[in-house]
C-alpha positions in Angstrom: 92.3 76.1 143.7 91.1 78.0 146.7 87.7 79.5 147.5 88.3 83.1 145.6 89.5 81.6 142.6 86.8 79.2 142.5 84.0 81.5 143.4 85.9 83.6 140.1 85.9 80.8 137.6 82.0 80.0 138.9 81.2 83.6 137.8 82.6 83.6 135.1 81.1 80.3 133.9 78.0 82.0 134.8 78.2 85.2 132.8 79.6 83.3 129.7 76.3 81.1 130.1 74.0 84.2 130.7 75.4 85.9 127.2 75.2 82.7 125.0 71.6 82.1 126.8 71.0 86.1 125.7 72.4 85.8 122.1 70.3 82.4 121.5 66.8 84.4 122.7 68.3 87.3 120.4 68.2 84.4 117.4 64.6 82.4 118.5 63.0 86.2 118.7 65.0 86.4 115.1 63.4 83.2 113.4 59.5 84.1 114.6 59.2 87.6 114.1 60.8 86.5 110.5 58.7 83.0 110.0 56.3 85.2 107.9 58.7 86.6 105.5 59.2 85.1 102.2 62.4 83.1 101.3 64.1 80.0 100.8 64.2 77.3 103.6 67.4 77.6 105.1 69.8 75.0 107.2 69.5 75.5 111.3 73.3 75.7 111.4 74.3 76.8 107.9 71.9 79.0 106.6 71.6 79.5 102.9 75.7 79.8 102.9 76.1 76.5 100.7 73.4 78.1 98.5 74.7 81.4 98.3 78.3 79.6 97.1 76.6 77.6 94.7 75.4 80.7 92.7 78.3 82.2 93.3 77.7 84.8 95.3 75.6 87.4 96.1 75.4 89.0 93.2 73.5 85.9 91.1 71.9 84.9 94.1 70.1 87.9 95.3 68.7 89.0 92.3 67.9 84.7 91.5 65.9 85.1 95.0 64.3 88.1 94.1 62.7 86.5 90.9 61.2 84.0 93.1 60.0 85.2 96.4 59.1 89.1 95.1 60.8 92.4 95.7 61.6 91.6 99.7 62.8 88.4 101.0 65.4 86.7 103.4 67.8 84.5 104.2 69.9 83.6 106.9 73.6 83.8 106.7 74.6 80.6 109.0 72.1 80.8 111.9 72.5 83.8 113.7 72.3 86.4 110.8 69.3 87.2 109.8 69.0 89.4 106.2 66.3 90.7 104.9 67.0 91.8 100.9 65.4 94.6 99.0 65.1 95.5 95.3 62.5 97.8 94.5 63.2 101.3 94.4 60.5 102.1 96.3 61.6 100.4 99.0 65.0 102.1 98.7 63.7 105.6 99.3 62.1 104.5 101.6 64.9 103.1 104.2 67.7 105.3 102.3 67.3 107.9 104.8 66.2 106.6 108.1 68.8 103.3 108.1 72.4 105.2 108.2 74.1 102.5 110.6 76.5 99.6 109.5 76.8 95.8 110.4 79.6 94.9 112.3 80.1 92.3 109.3 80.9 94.7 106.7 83.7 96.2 108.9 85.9 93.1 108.6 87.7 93.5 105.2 88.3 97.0 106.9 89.9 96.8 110.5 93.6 96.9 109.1 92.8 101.0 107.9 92.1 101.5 111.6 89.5 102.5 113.6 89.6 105.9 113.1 88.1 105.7 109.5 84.9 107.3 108.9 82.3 105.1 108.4 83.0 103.4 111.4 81.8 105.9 113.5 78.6 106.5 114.6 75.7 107.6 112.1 75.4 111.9 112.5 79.2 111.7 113.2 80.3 109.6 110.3 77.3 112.4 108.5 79.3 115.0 109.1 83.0 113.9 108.6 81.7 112.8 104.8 80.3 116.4 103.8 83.6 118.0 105.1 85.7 115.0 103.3 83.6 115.8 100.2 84.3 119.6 99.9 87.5 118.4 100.1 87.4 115.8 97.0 85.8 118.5 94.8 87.4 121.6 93.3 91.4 122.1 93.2 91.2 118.5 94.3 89.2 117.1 90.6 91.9 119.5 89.1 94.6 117.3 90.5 93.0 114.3 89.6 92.2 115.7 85.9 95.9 116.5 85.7 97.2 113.1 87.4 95.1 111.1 85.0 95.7 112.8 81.6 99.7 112.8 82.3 99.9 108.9 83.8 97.3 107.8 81.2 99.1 109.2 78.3 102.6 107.9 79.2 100.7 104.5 79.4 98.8 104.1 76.4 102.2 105.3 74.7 104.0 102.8 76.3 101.0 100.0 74.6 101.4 102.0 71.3 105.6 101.3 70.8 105.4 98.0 72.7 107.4 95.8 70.5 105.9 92.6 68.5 106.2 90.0 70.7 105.9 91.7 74.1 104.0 90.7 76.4 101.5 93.0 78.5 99.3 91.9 81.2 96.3 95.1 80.1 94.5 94.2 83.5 97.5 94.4 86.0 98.8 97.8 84.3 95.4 99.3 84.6 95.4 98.8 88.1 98.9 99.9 88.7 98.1 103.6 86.4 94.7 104.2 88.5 96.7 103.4 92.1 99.5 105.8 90.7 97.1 108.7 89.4 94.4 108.4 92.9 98.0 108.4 94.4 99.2 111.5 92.9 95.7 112.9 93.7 95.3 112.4 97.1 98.9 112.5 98.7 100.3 114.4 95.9 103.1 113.7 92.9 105.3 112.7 95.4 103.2 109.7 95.3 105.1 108.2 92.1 108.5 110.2 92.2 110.2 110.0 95.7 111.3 106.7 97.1 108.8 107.3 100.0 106.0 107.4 97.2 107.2 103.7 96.2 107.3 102.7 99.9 103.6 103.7 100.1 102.6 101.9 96.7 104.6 98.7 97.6 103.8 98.7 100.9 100.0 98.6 99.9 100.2 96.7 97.2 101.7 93.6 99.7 99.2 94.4 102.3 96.3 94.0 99.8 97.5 90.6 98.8 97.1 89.5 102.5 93.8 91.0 102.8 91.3 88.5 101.6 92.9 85.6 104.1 92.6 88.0 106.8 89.2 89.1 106.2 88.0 85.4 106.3 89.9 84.5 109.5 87.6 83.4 112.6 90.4 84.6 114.9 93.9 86.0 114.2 96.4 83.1 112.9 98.8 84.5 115.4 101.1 80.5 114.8 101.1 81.6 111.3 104.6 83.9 110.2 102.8 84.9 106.9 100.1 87.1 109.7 102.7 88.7 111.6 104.8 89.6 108.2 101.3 91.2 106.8 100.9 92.9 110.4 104.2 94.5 110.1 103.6 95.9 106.4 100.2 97.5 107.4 102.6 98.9 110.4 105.3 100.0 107.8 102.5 101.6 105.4 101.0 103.6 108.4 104.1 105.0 109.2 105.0 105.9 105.6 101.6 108.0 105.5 102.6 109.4 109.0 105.9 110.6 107.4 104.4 112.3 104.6 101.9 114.1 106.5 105.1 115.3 108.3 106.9 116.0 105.6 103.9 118.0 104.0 103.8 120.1 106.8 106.7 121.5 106.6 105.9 122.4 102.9 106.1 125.9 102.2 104.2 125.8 99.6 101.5 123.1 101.3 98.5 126.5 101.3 98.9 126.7 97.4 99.5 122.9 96.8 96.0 120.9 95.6 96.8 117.6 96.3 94.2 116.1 99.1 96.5 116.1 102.0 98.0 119.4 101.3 94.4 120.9 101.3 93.2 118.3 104.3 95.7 119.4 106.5 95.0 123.2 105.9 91.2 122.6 107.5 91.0 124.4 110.8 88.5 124.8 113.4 87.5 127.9 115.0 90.1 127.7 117.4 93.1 127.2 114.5 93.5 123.8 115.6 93.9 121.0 113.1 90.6 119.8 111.8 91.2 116.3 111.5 94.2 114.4 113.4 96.9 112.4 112.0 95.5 109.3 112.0 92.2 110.2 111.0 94.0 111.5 107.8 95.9 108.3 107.7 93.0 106.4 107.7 91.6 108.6 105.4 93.9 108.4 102.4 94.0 104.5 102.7 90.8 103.9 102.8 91.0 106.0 99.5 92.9 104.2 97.9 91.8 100.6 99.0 88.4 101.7 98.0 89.0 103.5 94.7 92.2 102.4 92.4 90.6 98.8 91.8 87.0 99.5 91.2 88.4 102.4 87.9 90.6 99.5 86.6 87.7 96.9 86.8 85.2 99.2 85.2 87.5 100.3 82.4 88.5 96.2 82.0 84.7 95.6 81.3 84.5 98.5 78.7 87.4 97.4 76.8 85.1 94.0 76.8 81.5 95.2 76.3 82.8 97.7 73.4 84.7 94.6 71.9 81.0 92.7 72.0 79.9 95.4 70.7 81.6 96.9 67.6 79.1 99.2 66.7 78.6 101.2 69.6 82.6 101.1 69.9 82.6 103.1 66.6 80.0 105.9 67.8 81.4 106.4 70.9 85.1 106.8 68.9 83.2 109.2 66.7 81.7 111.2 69.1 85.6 111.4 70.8 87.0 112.1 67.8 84.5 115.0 66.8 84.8 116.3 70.4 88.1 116.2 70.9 89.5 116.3 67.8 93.0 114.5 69.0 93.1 116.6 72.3 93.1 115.2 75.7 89.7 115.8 77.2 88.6 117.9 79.9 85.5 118.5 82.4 84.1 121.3 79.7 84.1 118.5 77.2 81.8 115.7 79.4 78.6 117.3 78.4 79.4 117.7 75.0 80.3 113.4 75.3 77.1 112.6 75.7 77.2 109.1 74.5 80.4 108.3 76.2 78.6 109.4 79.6 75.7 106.8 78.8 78.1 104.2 77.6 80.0 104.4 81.2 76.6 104.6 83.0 75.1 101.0 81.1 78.6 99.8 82.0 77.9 100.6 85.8 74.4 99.2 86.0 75.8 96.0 84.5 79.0 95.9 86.2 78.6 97.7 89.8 81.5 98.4 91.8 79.7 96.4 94.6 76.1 93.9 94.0 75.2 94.8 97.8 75.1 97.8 100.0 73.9 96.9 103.9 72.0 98.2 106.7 71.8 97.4 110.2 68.3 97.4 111.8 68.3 98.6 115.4 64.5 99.2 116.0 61.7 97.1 114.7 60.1 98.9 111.6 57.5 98.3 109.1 58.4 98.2 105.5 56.3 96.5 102.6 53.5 95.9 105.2 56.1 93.0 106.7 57.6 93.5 110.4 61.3 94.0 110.6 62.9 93.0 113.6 65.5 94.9 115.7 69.1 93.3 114.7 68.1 92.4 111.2 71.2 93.4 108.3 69.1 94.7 105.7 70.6 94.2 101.9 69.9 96.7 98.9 70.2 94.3 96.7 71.9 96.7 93.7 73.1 93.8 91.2 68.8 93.0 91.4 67.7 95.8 91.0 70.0 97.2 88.2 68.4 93.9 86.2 64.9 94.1 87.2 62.6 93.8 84.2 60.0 96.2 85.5 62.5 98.7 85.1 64.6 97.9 82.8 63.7 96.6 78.9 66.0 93.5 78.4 68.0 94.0 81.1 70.4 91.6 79.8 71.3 93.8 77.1 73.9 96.7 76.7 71.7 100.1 75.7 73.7 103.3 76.4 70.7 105.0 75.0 69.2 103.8 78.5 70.6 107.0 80.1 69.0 109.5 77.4 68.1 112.7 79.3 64.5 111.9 78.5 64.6 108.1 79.8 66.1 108.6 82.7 63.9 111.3 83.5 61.3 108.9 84.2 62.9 106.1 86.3 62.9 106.5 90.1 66.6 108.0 91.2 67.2 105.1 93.6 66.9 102.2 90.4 70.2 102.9 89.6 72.2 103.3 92.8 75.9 101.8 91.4 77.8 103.7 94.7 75.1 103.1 96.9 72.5 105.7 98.7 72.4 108.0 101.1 74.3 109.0 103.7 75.9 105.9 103.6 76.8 105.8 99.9 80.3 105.6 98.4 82.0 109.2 99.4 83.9 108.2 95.8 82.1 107.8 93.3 81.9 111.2 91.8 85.7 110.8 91.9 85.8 107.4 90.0 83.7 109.1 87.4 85.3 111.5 86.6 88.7 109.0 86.1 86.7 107.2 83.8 85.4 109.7 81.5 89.1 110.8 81.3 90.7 107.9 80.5 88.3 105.8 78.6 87.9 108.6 76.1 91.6 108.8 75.8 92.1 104.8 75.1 89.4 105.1 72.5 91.6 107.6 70.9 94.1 105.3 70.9 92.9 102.1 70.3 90.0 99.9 68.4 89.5 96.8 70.3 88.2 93.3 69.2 87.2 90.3 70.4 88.9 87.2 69.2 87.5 83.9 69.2 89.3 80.6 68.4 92.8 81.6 68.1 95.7 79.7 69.3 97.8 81.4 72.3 101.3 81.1 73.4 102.6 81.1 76.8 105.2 84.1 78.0 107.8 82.0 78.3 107.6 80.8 74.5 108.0 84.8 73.2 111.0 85.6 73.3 111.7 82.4 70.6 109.1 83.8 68.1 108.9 87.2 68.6 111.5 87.5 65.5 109.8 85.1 63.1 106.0 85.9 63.4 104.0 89.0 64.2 102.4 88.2 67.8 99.0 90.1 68.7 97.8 90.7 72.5 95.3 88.3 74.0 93.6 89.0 77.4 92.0 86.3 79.4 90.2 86.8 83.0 91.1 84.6 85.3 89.1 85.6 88.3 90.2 83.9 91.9 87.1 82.9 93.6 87.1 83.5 97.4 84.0 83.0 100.1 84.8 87.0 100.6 84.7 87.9 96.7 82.3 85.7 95.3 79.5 86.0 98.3 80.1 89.7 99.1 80.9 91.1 95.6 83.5 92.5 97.2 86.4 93.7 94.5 90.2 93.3 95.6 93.1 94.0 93.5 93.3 90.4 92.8 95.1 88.8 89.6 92.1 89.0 87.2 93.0 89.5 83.7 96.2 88.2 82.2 97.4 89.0 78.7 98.8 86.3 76.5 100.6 86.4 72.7 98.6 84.6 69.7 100.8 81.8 68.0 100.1 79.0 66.2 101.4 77.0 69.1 99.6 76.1 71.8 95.8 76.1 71.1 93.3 78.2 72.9 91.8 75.2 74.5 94.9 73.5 76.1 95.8 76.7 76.9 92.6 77.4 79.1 92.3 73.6 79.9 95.9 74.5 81.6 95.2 77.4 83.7 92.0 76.0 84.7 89.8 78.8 82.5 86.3 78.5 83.1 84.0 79.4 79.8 82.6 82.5 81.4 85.5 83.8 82.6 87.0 84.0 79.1 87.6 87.7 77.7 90.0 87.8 74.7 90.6 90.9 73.5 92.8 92.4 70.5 93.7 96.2 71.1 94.8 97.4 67.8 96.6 100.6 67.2 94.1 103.4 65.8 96.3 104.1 62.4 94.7 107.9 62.0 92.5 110.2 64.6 90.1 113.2 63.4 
């Protein structure tokens, strides 16, 4: 090695020392400015990771940690992440407005949309892209939606009302696949889910999203792994499919009277007459749409079909109030008002059930808050699954109340107790959009279908069907078999991931083997019996 080279490797050495020797002070100026703070005692290397796992996740252990240490506390997420969690509404008004920047962490399960998507830029910029995207996602845009939803929702729940005895149908997985097909329709139009380009897109997608948890937990790429160059080239593949639509759309003649979200995206110009946003913003755009919103309607209509088959009797009101509403008609945005306690209903199932237990700030200035000092570089948590149960604000927050969100009861909460998309400028750009999907298509299953919980009923596996199905009348069994993931279970993070699978009852195999087979933990058990509703007002 001669002199250059060596003096090279020397300074090198040097600055890799000086930035460890910076990002250590960074931690030590971390751990005394947050001694005083109340919390758990954490591990020097680990944290409160291992705790964190052991409850689960962040969604029991936040609000677990809140019970003990008070409304603001910390914890350190291996030892050079220092959180600071919040749960009093209060407190949320008062950082909702002045923290609008992101920690790098929460980009992670996001770097395959790319980089141009919006909340990766900087505060006043990302600001301003989300009120332009939301004038967008209102308007001619619901009216897609609305029409998307009633037609795909209707051709499924008549597909579940001639389903044969005997057949099999996995409710969760079809759910999923008739909200990804109407957002679909919605956003890039019906091509979506009638051209062979449309199934690119959905397949495409689908295959990335299985691929996405492993390579959200990676430390660094598994480049010696096929499996990550495969997944690379499908995100490639699905990019380029969105590419060609936007290219085919242009050439639309029709695209200025067309309501889809890319027809009416790419008629935005600026003063000039240029484009408003480029291709790959739009690319970005539409996936992150889709990633963000199919899963989260499917999951919330998944735990209604549960909570209303705990709960027979407010299952029977809310049918009531559809049926005298509706009277057998497919609702629309002039009927929400009017179903009032289906609105409620949806609400209690949000505050129980959010689409996410945590929404996070990054702290780049010290601040005071709850007469503590907050340290530059902090991640601050809203802890939402906490404060959604907090007993000060809620009576029996373990219970399912509708009548919580009465006009005159929710007047006199604080707005920022019940934050299921998150607040501020940072808050889920669609959750207006998700809804308004649900009060669509929940009313529309009620129509349909009365739904029951069974307990203590022997099940039969798919493969065993086809030899009964002629000799005894089979009935549909659900059963959640949630995958538990560090990304899922810590983050409350929701991926389309196999949660819900739907079995035949038999007097074959018993519940209990059956569940002792597929490794079915008792709290992740959900039977449910969808019975056909034999006559509708």
């Amino acid at each position: 090695m001669n002199f250059s080279s060596s003096v090279l490797l020397g300074l090198a050495i040097i600055g890799i020392l000086i930035s460890i020797g910076v990002k250590i002070q960074k931690i030590l100026i971390l751990h005394h400015k947050g001694k005083i703070i109340p919390g758990p005692p954490s591990d020097p290397l680990l944290g409160n990771i291992l705790d964190l796992q052991k409850n689960r996740g962040f969604p029991n252990y936040l609000p677990m940690l809140h019970s003990q240490y008070g409304k603001l506390t910390k914890l350190w997420l291996g030892s050079s992440n220092f959180v600071v969690s919040i749960s009093d509404p209060n407190l949320v008004a008062e950082v909702a407005g002045t923290l609008q920047s992101l920690p790098t962490t929460i980009k992670q399960p996001f770097t395959w949309v790319g980089d141009e998507i919006y909340f990766f830029r900087q505060p006043q910029e990302a600001k301003s892209i989300k009120i332009k995207l939301s004038r967008l996602l209102s308007g001619e845009t619901l009216d897609c939606l609305r029409e998307a939803t009633q037609k795909h929702t209707t051709r499924l729940l008549d597909l579940w009302t001639s389903s044969q005895s005997g057949q099999t149908i996995d409710v969760r997985d079809e759910l999923s696949q008739v909200s990804l097909t109407i957002i679909g329709d919605c956003l890039i139009g019906e091509e979506f889910s009638n051209s062979s380009l449309g199934e690119e897109i959905s397949a495409s997608f689908i295959e990335v999203l299985k691929g996405v948890q492993a390579r959200s937990e990676e430390v660094i790429p598994a480049i010696w792994d096929s499996s990550y160059w495969k997944w690379k080239k499908t995100v490639s593949h699905l990019h380029q499919c969105i590419y060609d639509s936007i290219e085919q759309r242009k050439q639309d003649p029709n695209l200025n009277q067309r309501t889809d979200f890319l027809s009416r995206v790419l008629g935005e110009k600026d003063d000039s007459g240029e484009s408003l946003f480029t291709k790959e913003e739009i690319r970005a755009t539409i996936i992150s749409f889709l990633f963000g919103g199919f899963d989260a309607v499917a999951v919330a209509l998944s735990s209604a079909c549960y909570i209303l088959a705990q709960h027979p009797d407010i299952q029977v009101q809310a049918q009531a109030e559809v049926d005298r509403v509706l009277g057998g008609r497919l609702p629309n945005f002039d009927d929400f008002k009017a179903l009032e306690y289906l609105n409620q209903l949806l609400k209690e199932i949000m505050r129980i059930n959010p689409p996410s237990s945590v929404t996070m700030r990054q702290v780049e200035s010290d601040f005071e808050l709850a007469g503590y000092h907050i340290p530059k570089g902090t991640i601050l948590f809203i802890s939402i699954s906490a404060l959604h149960n907090d007993p000060e604000v809620w009576l029996a927050p373990e219970k399912f109340l509708p009548e919580r969100f009465s006009p005159e009861k929710e007047k006199q909460r604080s707005r920022y107790a019940y934050i299921p998309f998150g607040v501020g400028s940072r808050g889920c750009i669609g959750g207006n959009f998700a809804m308004t999907q649900l009060q669509l298509m929940l009313p529309m299953l009620l129509q349909k279908f009365s739904i029951q919980e069974i307990r203590d009923r022997a099940v039969i596996s798919k493969s065993e069907a086809s030899a009964v199905s002629l000799r005894t009348r089979l009935e549909l069994l659900t059963v959640s078999l949630r995958q538990s993931t560090l990304l899922s279970k810590c983050f409350g993070i929701r991926l389309p991931l196999p949660s819900m699978k739907s079995i035949l009852l038999c007097p074959s195999q018993t519940r209990q083997e059956f569940e002792r087979a597929n490794d079915v933990q008792p709290d992740d058990r959900a039977t449910l019996l969808f019975v056909a509703r034999s006559h509708r007002q």
